[in-house]
DSSP file (Angstrom, degrees, kcal/mol; ACC not computed):
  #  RESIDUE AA STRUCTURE BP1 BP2  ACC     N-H-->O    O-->H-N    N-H-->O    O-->H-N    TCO  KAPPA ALPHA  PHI   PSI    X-CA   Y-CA   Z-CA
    1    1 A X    >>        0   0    0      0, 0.0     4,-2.5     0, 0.0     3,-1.9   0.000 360.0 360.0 360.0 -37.9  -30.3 -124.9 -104.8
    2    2 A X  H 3>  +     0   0    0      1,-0.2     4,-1.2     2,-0.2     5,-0.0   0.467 360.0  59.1 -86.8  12.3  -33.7 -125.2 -105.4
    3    3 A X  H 34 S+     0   0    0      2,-0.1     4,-0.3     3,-0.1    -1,-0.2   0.575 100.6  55.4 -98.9  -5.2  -34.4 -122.0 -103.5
    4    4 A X  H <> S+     0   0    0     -3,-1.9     4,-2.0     2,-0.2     3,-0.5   0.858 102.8  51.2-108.2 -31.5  -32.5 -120.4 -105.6
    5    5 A X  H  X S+     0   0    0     -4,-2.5     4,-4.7     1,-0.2     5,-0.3   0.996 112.1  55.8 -31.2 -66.4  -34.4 -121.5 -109.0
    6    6 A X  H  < S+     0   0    0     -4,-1.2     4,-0.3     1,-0.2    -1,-0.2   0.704 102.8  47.5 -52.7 -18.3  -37.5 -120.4 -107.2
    7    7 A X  H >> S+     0   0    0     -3,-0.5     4,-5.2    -4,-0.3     3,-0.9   0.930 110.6  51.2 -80.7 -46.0  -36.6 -117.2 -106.5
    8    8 A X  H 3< S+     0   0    0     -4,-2.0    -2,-0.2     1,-0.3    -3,-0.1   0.827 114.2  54.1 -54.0 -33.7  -35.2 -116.6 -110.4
    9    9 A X  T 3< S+     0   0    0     -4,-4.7     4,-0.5    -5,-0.3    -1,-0.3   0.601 107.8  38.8 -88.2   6.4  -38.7 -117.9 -111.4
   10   10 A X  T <> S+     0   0    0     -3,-0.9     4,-2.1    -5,-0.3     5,-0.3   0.509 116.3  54.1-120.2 -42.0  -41.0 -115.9 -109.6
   11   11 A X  T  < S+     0   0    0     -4,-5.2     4,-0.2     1,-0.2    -2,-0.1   0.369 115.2  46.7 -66.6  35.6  -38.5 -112.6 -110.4
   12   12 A X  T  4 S+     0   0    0     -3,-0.2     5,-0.2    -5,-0.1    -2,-0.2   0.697 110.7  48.3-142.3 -56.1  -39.0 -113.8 -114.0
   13   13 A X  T >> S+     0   0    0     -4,-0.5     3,-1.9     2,-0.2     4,-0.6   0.954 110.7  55.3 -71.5 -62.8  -42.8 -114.3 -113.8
   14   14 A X  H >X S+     0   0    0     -4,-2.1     3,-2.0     1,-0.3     4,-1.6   0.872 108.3  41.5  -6.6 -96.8  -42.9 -111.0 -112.3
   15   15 A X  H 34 S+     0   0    0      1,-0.3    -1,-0.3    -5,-0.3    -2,-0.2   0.116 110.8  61.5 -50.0   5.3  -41.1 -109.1 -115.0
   16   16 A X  H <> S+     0   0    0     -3,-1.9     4,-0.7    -2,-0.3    -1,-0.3   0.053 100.7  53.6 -70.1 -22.2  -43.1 -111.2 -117.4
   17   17 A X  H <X S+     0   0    0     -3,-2.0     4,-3.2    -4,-0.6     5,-0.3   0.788 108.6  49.6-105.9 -63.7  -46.3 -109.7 -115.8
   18   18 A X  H >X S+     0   0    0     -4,-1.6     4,-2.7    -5,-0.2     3,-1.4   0.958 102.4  59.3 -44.1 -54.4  -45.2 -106.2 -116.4
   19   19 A X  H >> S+     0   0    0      1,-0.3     4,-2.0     2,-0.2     3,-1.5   0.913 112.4  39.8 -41.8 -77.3  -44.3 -106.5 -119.8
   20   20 A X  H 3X S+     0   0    0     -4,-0.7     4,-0.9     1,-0.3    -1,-0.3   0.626 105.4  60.5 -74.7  -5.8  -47.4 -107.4 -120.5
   21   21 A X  H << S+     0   0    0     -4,-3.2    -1,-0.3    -3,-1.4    -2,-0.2   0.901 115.1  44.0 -56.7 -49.2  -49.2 -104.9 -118.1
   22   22 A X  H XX S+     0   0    0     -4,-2.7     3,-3.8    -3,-1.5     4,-2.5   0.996 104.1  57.9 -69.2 -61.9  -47.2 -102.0 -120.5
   23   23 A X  H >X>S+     0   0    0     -4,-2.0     4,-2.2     1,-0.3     3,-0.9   0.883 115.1  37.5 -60.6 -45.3  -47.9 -103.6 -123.7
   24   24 A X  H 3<5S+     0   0    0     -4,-0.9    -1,-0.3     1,-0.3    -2,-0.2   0.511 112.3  61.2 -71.0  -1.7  -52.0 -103.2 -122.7
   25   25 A X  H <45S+     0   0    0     -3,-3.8    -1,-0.3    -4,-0.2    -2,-0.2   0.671 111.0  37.0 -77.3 -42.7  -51.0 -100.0 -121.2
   26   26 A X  H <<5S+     0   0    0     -4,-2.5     4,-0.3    -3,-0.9    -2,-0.2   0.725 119.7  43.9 -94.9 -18.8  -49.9  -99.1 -124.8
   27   27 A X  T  <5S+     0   0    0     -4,-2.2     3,-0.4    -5,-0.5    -1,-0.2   0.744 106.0  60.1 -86.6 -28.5  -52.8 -100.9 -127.0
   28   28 A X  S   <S+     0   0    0     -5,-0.5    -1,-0.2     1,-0.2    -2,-0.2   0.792 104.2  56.9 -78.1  -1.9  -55.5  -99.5 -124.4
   29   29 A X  S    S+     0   0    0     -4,-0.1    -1,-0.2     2,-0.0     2,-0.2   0.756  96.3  89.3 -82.3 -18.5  -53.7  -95.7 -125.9
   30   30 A X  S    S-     0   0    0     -3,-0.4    -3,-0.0    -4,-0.3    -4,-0.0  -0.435  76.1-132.7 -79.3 148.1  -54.6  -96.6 -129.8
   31   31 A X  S    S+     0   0    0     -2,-0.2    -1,-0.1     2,-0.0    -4,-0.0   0.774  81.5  89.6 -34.2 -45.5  -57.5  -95.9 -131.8
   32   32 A X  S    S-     0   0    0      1,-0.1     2,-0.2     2,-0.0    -2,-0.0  -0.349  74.7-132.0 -84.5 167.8  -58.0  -98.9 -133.1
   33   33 A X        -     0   0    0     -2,-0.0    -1,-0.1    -5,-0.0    -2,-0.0  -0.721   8.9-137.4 -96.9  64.0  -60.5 -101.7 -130.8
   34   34 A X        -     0   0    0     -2,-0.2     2,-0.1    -7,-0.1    -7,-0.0   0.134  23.1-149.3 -33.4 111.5  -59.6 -104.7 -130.1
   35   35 A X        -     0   0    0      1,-0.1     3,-0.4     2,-0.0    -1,-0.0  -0.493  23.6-118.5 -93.0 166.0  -63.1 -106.8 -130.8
   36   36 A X  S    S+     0   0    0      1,-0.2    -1,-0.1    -2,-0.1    -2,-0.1   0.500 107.9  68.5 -75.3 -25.3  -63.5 -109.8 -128.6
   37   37 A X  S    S+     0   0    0      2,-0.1    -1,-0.2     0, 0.0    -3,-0.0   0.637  75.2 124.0-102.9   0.2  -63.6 -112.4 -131.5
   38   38 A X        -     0   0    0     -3,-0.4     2,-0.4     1,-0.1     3,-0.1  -0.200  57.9-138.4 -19.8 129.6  -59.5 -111.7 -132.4
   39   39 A X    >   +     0   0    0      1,-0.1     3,-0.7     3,-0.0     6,-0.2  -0.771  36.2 161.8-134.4 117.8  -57.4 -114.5 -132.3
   40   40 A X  G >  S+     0   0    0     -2,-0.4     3,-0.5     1,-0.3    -1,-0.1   0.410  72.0  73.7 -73.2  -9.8  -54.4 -113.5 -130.7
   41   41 A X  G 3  S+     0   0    0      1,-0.3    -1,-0.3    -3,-0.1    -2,-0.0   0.668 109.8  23.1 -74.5 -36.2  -53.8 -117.1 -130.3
   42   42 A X  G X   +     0   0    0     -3,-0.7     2,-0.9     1,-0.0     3,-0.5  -0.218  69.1 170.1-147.2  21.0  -52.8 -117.9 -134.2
   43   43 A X  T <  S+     0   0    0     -3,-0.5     3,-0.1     1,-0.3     4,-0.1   0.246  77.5  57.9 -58.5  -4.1  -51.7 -114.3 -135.4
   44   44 A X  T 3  S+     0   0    0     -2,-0.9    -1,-0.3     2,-0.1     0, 0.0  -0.282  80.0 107.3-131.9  34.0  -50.3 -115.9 -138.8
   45   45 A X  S <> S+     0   0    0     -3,-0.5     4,-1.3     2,-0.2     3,-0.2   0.680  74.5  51.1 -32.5 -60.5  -54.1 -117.3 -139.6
   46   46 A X  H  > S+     0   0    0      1,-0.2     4,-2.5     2,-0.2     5,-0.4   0.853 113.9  46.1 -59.4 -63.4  -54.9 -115.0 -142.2
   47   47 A X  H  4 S+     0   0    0      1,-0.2     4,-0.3     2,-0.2    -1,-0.2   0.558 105.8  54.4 -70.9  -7.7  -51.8 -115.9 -143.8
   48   48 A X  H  4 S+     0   0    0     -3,-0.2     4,-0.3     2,-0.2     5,-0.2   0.712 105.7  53.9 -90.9 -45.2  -51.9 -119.4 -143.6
   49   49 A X  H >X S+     0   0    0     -4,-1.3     3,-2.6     2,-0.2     4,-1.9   0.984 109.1  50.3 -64.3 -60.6  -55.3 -119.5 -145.3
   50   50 A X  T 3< S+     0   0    0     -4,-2.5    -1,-0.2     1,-0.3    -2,-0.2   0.969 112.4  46.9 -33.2 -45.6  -53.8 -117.3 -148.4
   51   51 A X  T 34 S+     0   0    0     -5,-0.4    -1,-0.3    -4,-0.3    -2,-0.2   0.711 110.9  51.2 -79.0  -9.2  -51.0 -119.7 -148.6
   52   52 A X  T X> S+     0   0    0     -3,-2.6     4,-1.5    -4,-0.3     3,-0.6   0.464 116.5  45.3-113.4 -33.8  -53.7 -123.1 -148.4
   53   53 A X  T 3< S+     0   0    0     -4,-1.9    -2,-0.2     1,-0.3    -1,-0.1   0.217 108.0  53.1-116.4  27.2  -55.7 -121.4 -151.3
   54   54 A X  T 34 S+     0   0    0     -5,-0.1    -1,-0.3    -4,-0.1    -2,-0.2   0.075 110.8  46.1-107.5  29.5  -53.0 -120.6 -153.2
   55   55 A X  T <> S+     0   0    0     -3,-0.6     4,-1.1     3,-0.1    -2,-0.2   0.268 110.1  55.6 -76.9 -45.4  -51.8 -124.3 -153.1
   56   56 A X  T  < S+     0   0    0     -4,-1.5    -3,-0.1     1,-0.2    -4,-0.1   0.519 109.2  45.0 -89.9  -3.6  -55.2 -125.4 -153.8
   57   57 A X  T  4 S+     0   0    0      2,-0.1    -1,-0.2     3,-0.1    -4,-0.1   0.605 113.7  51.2-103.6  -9.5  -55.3 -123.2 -157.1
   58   58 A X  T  4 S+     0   0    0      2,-0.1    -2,-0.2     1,-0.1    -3,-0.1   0.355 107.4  51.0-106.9 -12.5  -51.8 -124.4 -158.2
   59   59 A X     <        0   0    0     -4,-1.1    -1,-0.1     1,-0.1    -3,-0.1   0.530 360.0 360.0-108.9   4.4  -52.5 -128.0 -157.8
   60   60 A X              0   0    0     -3,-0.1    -2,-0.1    -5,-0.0    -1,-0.1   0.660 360.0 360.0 -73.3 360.0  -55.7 -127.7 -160.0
């Protein structure tokens, strides 16, 4: 049994690894530049700050 987990995770991790080989396949095709100080990490950042300073103007 457990051989057979390992096998489903490692095809899994695989195909997990492509995906994301294509998707940089398809970003390295754009115009735009992906600068080094992105954070891909938090992608709803920007928006989070809007939504914290409009809280903080509605509770003055």
């Amino acid at each position: 049994m457990p051989a057979i987990f390992e096998l489903l995770y490692k095809e899994y991790c695989r195909a997990r690894l492509a995906e994301m080989r294509k998707q940089l396949l398809l970003t390295g095709k754009r115009d735009e530049l992906v600068l080094p100080d992105d954070d891909f990490a938090d992608p709803d950042a920007e928006t989070d700050a809007e939504h914290e300073a409009e809280l903080n103007r509605t509770r003055k």
